[in-house]
C-alpha positions as CSV (number, residue, x, y, z in Angstrom):
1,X,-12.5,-20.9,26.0
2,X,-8.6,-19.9,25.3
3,X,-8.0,-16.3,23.3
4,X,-6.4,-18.9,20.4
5,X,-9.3,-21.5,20.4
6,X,-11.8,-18.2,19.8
7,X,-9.9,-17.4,17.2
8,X,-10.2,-20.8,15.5
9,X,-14.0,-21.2,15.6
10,X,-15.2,-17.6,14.8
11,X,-14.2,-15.5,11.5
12,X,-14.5,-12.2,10.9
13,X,-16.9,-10.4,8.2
14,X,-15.7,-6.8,7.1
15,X,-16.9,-4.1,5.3
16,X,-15.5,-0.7,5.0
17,X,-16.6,3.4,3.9
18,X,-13.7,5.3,3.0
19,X,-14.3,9.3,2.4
20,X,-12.0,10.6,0.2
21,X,-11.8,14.3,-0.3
22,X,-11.8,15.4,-4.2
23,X,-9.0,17.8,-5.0
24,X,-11.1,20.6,-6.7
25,X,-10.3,24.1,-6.5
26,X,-13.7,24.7,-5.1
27,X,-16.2,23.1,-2.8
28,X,-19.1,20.8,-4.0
29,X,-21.9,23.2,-4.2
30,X,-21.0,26.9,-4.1
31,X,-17.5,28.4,-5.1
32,X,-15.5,28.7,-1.9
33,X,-11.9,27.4,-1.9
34,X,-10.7,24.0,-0.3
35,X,-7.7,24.8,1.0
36,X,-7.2,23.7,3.9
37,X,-4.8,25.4,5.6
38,X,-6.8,28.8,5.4
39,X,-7.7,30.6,8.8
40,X,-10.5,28.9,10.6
41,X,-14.2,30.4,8.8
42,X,-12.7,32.3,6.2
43,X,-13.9,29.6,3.6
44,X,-17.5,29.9,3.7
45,X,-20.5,31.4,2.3
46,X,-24.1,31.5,2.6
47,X,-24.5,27.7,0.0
48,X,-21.9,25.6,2.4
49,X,-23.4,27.3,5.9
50,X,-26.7,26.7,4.8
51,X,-28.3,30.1,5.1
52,X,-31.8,30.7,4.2
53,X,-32.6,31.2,0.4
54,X,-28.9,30.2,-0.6
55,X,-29.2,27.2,-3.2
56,X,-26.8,25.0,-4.3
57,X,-24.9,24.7,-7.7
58,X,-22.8,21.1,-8.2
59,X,-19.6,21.1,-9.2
60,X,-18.8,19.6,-12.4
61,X,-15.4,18.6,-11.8
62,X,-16.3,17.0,-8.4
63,X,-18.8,14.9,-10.7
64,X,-16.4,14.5,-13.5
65,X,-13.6,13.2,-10.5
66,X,-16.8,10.5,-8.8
67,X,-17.5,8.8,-12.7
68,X,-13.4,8.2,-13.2
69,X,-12.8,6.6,-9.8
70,X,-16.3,4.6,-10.1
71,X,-14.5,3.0,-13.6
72,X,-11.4,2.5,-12.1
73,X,-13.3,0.4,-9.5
74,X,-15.2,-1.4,-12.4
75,X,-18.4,0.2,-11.3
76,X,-21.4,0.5,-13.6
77,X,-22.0,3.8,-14.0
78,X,-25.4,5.5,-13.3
79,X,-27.2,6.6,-16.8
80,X,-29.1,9.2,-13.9
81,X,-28.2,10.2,-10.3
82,X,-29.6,12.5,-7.7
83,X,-29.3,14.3,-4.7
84,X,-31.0,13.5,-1.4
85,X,-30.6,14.9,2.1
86,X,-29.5,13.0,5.2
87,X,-31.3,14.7,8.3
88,X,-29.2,14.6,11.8
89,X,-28.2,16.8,14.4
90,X,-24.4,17.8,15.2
91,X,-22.2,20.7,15.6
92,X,-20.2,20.4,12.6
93,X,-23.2,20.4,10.4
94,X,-24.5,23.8,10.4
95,X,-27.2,23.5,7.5
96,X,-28.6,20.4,10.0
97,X,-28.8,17.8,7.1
98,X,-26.2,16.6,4.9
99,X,-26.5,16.7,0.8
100,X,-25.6,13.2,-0.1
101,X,-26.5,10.4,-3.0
102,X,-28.3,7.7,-0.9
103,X,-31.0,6.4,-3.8
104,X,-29.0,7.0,-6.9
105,X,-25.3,6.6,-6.7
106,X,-22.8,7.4,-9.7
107,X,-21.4,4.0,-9.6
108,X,-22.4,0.5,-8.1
109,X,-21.3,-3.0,-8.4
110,X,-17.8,-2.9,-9.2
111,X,-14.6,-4.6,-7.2
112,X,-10.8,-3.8,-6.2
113,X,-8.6,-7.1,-6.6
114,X,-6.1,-7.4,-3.3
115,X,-3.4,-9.7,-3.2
116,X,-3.2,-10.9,0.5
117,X,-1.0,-13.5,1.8
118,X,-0.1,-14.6,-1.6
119,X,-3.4,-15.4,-2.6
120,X,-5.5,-12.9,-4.8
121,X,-8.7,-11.8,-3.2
122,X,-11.5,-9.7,-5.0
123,X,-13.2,-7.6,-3.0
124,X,-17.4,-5.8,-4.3
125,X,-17.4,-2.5,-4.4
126,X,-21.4,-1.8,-3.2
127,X,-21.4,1.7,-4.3
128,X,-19.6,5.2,-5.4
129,X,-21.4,8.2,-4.4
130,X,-20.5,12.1,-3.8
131,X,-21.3,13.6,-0.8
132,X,-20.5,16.7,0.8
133,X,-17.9,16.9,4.0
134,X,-18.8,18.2,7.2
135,X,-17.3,21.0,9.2
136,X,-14.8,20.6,11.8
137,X,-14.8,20.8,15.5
138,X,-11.5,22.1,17.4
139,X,-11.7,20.9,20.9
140,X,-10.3,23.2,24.0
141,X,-6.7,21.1,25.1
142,X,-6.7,19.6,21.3
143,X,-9.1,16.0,22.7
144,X,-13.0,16.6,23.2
145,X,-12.6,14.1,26.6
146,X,-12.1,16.7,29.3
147,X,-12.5,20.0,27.1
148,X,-14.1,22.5,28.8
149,X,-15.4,24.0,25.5
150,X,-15.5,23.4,21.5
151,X,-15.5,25.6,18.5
152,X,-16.6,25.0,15.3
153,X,-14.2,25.5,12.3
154,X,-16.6,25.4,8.6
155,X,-13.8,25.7,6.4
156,X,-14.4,21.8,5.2
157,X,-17.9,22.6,5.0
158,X,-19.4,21.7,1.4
159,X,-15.6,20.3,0.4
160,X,-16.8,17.4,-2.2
161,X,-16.3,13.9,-0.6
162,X,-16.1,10.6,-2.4
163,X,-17.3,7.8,-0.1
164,X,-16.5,4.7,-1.4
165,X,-18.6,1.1,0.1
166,X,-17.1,-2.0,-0.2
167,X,-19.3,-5.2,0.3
168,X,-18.7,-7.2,3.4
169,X,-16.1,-9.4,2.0
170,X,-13.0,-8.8,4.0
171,X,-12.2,-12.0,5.9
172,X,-9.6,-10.7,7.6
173,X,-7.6,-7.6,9.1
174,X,-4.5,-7.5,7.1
175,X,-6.8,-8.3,4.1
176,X,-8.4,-5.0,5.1
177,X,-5.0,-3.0,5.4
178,X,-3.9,-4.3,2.2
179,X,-7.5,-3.5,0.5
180,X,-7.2,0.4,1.6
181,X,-3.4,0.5,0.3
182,X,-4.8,-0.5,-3.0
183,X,-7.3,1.8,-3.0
184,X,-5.7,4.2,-1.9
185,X,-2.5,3.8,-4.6
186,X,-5.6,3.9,-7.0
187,X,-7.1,7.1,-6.2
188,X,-3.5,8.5,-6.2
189,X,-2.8,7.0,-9.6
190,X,-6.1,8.6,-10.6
191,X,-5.2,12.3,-9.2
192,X,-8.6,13.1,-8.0
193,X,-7.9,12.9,-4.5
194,X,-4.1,13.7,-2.3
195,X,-5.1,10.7,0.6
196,X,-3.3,12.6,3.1
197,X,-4.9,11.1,6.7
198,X,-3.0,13.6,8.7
199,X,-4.8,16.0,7.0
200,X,-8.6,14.0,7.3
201,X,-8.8,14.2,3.3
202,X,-9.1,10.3,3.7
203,X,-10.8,9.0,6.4
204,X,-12.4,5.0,7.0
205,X,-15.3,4.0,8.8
206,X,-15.2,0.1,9.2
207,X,-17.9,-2.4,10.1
208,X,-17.2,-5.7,11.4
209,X,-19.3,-8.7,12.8
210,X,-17.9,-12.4,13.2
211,X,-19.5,-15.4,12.5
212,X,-18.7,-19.0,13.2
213,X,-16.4,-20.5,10.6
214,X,-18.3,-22.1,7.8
215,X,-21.6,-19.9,8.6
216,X,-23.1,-18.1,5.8
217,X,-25.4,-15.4,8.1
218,X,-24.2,-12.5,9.4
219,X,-24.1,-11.4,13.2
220,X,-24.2,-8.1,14.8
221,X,-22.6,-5.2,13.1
222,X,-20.2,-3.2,15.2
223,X,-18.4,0.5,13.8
224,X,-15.7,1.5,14.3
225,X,-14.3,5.5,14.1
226,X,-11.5,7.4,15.2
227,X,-9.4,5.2,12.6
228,X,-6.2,7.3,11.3
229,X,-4.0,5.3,10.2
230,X,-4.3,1.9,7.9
231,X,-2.4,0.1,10.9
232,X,-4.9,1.7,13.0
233,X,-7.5,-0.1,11.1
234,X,-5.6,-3.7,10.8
235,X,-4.7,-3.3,14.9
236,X,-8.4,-2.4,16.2
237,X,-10.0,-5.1,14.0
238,X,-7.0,-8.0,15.7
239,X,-8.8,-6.4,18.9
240,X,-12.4,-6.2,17.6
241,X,-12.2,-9.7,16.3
242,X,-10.9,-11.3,19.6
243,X,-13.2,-9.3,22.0
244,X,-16.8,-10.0,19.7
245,X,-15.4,-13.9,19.7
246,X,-14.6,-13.5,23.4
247,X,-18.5,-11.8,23.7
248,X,-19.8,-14.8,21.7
249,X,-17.9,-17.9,23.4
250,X,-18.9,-16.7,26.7
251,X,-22.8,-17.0,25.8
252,X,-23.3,-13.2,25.6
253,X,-24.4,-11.3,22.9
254,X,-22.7,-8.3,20.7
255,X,-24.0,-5.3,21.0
256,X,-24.9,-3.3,18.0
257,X,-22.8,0.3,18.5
258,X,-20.4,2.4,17.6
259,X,-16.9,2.3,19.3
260,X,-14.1,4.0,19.0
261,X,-10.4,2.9,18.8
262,X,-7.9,4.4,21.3
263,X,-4.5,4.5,19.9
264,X,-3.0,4.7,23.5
265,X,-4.8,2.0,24.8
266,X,-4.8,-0.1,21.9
267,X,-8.4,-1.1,22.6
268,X,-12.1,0.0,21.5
269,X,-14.2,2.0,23.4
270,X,-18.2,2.1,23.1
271,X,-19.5,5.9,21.9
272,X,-23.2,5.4,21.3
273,X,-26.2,3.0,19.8
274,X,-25.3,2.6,15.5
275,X,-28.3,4.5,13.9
276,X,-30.1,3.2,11.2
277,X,-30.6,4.6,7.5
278,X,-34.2,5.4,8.8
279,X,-33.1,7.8,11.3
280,X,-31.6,9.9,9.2
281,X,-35.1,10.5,7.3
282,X,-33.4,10.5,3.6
283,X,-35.2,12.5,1.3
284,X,-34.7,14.0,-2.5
285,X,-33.1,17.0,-2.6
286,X,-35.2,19.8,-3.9
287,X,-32.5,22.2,-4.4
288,X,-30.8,20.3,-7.1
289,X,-32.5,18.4,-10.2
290,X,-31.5,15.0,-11.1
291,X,-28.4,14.2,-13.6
292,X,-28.5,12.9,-16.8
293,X,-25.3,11.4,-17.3
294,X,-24.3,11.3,-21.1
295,X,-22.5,7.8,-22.2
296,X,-20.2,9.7,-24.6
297,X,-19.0,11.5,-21.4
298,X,-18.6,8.6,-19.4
299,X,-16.7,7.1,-22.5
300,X,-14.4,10.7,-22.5
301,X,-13.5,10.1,-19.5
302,X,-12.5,6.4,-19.1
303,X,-10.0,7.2,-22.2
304,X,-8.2,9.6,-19.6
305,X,-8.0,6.6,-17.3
306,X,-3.9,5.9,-16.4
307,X,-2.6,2.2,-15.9
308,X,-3.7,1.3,-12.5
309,X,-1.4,0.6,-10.0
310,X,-3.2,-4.2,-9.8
311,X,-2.5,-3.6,-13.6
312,X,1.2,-2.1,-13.1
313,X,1.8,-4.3,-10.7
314,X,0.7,-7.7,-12.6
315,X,2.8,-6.0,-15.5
316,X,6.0,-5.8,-13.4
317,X,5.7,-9.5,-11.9
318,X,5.0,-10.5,-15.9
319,X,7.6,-8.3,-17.9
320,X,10.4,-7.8,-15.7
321,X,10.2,-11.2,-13.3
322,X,10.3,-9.2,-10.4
323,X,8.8,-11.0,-7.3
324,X,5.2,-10.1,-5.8
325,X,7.1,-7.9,-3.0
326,X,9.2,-5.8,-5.3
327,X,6.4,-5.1,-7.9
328,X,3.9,-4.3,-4.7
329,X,6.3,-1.8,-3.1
330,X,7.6,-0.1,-6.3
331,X,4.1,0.7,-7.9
332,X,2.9,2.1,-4.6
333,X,2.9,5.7,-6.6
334,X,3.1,6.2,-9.8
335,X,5.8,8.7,-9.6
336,X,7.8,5.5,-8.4
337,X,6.6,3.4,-10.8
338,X,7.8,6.2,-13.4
339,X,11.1,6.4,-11.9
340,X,11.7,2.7,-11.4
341,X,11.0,2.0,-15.2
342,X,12.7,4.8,-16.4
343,X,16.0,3.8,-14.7
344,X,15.1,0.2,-16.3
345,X,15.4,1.6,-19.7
346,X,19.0,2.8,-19.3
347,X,20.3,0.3,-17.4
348,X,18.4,-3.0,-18.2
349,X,18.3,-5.1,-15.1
350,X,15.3,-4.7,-13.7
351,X,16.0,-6.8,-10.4
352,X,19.2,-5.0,-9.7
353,X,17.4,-1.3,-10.2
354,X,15.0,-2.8,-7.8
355,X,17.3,-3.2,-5.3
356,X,18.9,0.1,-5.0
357,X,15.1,1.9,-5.4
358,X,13.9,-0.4,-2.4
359,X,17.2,0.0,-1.0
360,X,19.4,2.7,-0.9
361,X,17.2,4.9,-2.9
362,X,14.0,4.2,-0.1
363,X,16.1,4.6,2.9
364,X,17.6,8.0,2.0
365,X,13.7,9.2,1.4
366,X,12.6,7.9,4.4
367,X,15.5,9.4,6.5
368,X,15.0,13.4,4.4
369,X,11.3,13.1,4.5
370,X,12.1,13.5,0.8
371,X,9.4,12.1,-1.7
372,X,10.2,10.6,-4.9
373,X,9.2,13.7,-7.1
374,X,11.9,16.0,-5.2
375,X,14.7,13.3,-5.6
376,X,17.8,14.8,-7.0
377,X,19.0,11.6,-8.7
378,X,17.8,11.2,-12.0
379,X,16.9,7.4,-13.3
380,X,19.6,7.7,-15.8
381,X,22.1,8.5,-13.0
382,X,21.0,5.9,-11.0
383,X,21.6,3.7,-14.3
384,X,25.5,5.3,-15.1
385,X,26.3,4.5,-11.5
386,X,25.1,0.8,-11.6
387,X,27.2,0.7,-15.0
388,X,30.5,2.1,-13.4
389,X,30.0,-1.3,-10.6
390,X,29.5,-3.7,-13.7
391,X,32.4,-2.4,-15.7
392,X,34.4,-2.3,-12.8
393,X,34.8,1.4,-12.0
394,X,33.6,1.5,-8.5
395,X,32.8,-1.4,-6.3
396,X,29.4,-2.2,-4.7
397,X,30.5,-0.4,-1.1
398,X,32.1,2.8,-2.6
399,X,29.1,2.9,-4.8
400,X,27.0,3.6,-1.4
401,X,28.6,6.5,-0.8
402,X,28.6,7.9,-4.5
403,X,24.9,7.0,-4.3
404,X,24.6,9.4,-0.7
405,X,26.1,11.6,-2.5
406,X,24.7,12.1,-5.7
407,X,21.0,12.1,-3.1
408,X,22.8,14.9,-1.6
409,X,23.9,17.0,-3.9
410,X,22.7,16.0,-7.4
411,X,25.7,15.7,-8.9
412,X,26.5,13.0,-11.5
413,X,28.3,9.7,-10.1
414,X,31.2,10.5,-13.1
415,X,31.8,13.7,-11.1
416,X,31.7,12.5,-7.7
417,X,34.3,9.6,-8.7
418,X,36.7,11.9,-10.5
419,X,36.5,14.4,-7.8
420,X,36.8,12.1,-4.3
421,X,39.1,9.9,-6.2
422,X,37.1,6.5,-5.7
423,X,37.6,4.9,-9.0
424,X,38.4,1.1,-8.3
425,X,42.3,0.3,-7.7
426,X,42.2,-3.0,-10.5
427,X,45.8,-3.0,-10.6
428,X,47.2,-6.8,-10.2
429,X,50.4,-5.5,-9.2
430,X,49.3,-3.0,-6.9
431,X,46.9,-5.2,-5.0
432,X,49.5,-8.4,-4.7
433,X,51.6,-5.3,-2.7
434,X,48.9,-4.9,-0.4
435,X,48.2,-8.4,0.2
436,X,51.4,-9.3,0.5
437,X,51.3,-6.7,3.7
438,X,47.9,-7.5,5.3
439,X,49.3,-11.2,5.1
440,X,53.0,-10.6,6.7
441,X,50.6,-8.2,9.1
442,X,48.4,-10.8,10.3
443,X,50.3,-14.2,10.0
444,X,48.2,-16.0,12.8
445,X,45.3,-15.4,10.7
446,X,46.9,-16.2,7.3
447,X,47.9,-19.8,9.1
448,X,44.4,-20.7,9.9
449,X,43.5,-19.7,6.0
450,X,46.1,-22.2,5.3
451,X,45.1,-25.0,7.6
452,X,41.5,-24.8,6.0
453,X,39.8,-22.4,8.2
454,X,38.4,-20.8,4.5
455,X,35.8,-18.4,6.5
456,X,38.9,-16.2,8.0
457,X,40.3,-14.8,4.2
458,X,37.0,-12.6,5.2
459,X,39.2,-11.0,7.6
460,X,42.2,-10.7,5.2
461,X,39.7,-9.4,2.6
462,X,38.5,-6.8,4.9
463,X,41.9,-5.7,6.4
464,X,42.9,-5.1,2.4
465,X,39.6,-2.7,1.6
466,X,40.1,-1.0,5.3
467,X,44.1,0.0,3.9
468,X,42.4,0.9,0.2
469,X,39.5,2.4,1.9
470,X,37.1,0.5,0.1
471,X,38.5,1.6,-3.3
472,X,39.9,-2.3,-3.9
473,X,38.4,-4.6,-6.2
474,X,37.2,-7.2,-3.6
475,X,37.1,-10.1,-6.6
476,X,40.9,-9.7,-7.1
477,X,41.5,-9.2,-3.6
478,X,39.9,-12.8,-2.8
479,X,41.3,-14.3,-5.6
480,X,45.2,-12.6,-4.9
481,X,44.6,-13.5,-1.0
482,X,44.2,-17.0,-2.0
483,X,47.0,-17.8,-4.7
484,X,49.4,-16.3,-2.1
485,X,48.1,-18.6,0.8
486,X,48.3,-21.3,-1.1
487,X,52.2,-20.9,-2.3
């Protein structure tokens, strides 16, 4: 069967665990720091190495951090929770068994709604749990494939995780990219957790199976690791999706495994057999008695809650009749959201503000590195300098460069006007003078503007701002251009 007739009779079913480190001052059971750019070991103690007689103490903030994001994903939240340990075997886990909630979760049964393709999509959130994060292994030549020996680095030993389990509802891979963006704008909007993947403090294990279209049972569940970027995870699911239907058509059967994606290659590779929850021999933990959650708490703690970035974005699309796109991209932070409304209150026109945060505004962050909380324009700059275009001042081109400048520098656009001499040259008798030149200038191109050939006054226009140096008011200039051609 043809790669696009498999991809016409089977459809995908995702699931996906994202770990999310908590950003506490200390680790989840014992009071060692979490920063993670300390010297390798230096972070550890007896609790998060596991050492005999050392017992465990949880974190209240980690806890306070799990029952907020379990709201914000509409969970129900657990009236009592516990501790259990998972039981396996690996170099970064010193103790031997990790502390994790596999019988009584904080939260369960909630959902993230994802807007994919234009159509809105709601996606179950299974369960909300804290867990504690492994330690890390550094690998001779920086790749374990080839080292010729590893070290173990238990800084990120004990640093309190979040994983978060969706429900396998994902139909598709870009419906899975665009369900981690939300959740990860979400736990940003929150503040409990900084989502850097560079740094491993959010990490996604997905599970995928494929079905024939139509089909309500599920085949066999594949993992996939090694995923660190969101692309990463939309590209090795297009790959996942056509090699299981590939499997399938040609009367073989999926293996159930864990593979992992290579970036270079752009293709997954098979690791190991997928375990099941019985081999990892869950039991209570008997270091740590079970919680009581208190609803007055839980109510405490939902009154901190922010708007969320579905809400914010819903909000934008209502009250400023911005389209889907715009109001996606600009409530990707909420320090951008902030920004972008803030501007809106000075200025007024939401859809033009759009356009120079998306624009201008975006393009000079991505080029600096710069992120939105370190931008030297204010909102209400951004809003004087979109006035001074309205009224006239400066035209849209020369407003580019105020706008570089004002990134630059953070001074006002006023200054940088008065002090580079851009204001707009509005004078009607000083702009017929120069027209009256680029006209006796270019006469084989003012004859075809008089025989009907209306797409050359661009030229004309153009030669005027290149004499002006931007600084003439291109309405006049068309309109001037136009009366005298037609004399």
């Amino acid at each position: 069967m043809s790669q696009l007739g498999v991809r016409g009779v089977f459809e995908p079913v995702i699931g996906i665990e994202v770990h999310a480190q908590l950003k506490t001052e200390s680790k989840l059971f014992c009071p060692c720091s979490t920063r993670f750019d300390a010297s390798p070991n230096s972070n550890t103690c007896p609790i998060c190495l596991g050492l005999p007689g050392a017992l465990p103490v949880l974190n209240k903030k980690a806890l306070e951090y799990g029952i907020k994001t379990g709201l914000a994903f509409n969970c129900q939240i657990a009236e009592s929770s516990g501790f259990d340990r998972k039981n396996y075997f690996y170099p970064d886990l010193s103790k031997n068994y990790q502390i994790t909630q596999d019988a009584f979760p904080i939260g369960t049964n909630g959902h993230i709604d994802v807007m994919s393709d234009g159509t809105m999509r709601r996606v179950r959130i299974k369960r909300v749990h804290l867990e504690e994060d492994a330690g890390k292994s550094v690998h001779e030549g920086g790749a374990i494939t080839g080292a010729a020996f590893s070290l173990e680095d238990y800084n990120r030993a004990g640093v309190p995780l979040l994983e978060i389990v969706s429900e396998p509802d994902i139909r598709s891979p870009k419906e899975a990219y665009e369900y981690l963006l939300m959740l990860r704008r979400t736990l940003l909007y929150l503040g409990v957790s900084d989502c850097k993947m560079e740094e491993g403090s959010l990490r996604c294990d997905v599970n995928i199976s494929i079905r024939p279209k139509g089909s309500d049972k599920f085949g066999t569940q594949v993992e996939l690791k090694n995923l660190n970027s969101f692309r990463a995870v939309e590209r090795s699911l297009e790959y996942e999706v056509q090699r299981q239907s590939q499997v399938v058509a040609d009367g073989g059967e999926v293996v159930r495994e864990t593979r992992h994606w290579d970036e270079t290659s752009q293709v997954t590779v098979s690791m190991r057999r997928k375990e099941r929850a019985e081999d990892y021999r869950y039991f209570p933990e008997p270091d740590l008695p079970r919680l009581s959650i208190k609803r007055a708490w839980v109510d405490e703690i939902e009154a901190t809650l922010p708007e969320l970035p579905w809400a914010r974005r819903m909000r934008f699309i209502r009250d400023y009749e911005l389209p889907e796109y715009d109001a996606s991209l600009l409530t990707d932070t909420q320090e951008l959201a902030d920004y972008f409304e803030a501007a809106v209150r000075e200025y007024g026109q939401a859809k033009t503000v759009s356009n120079w945060v998306m624009g201008e505004l975006s393009r000079l962050m991505n080029a600096t590195g710069i992120g939105i909380e370190r931008v030297k324009v204010s909102p209400g700059d951004l809003a004087a300098m979109l006035t001074m275009i309205d009224k006239g001042t400066i035209s849209g081109k020369i407003a580019k460069t105020v706008f570089e400048e004002m990134f630059a520098e953070g001074k006002s656009p006023e200054t940088i006007v008065k002090e580079k001499g851009l204001v707009q040259i509005a004078d009607e008798d000083e702009l017929r003078r120069i027209v009256d030149r680029v006209i006796e200038e270019n006469q084989e191109v003012a004859d075809q503007v008089r025989a009907g050939k209306d797409r050359a006054v661009g030229f004309l226009v153009g030669q005027v701002m290149k004499l002006t140096k931007g600084r003439a008011n291109p309405t006049m200039v068309n309109e001037l251009l136009r009366q005298r051609l037609s004399d």
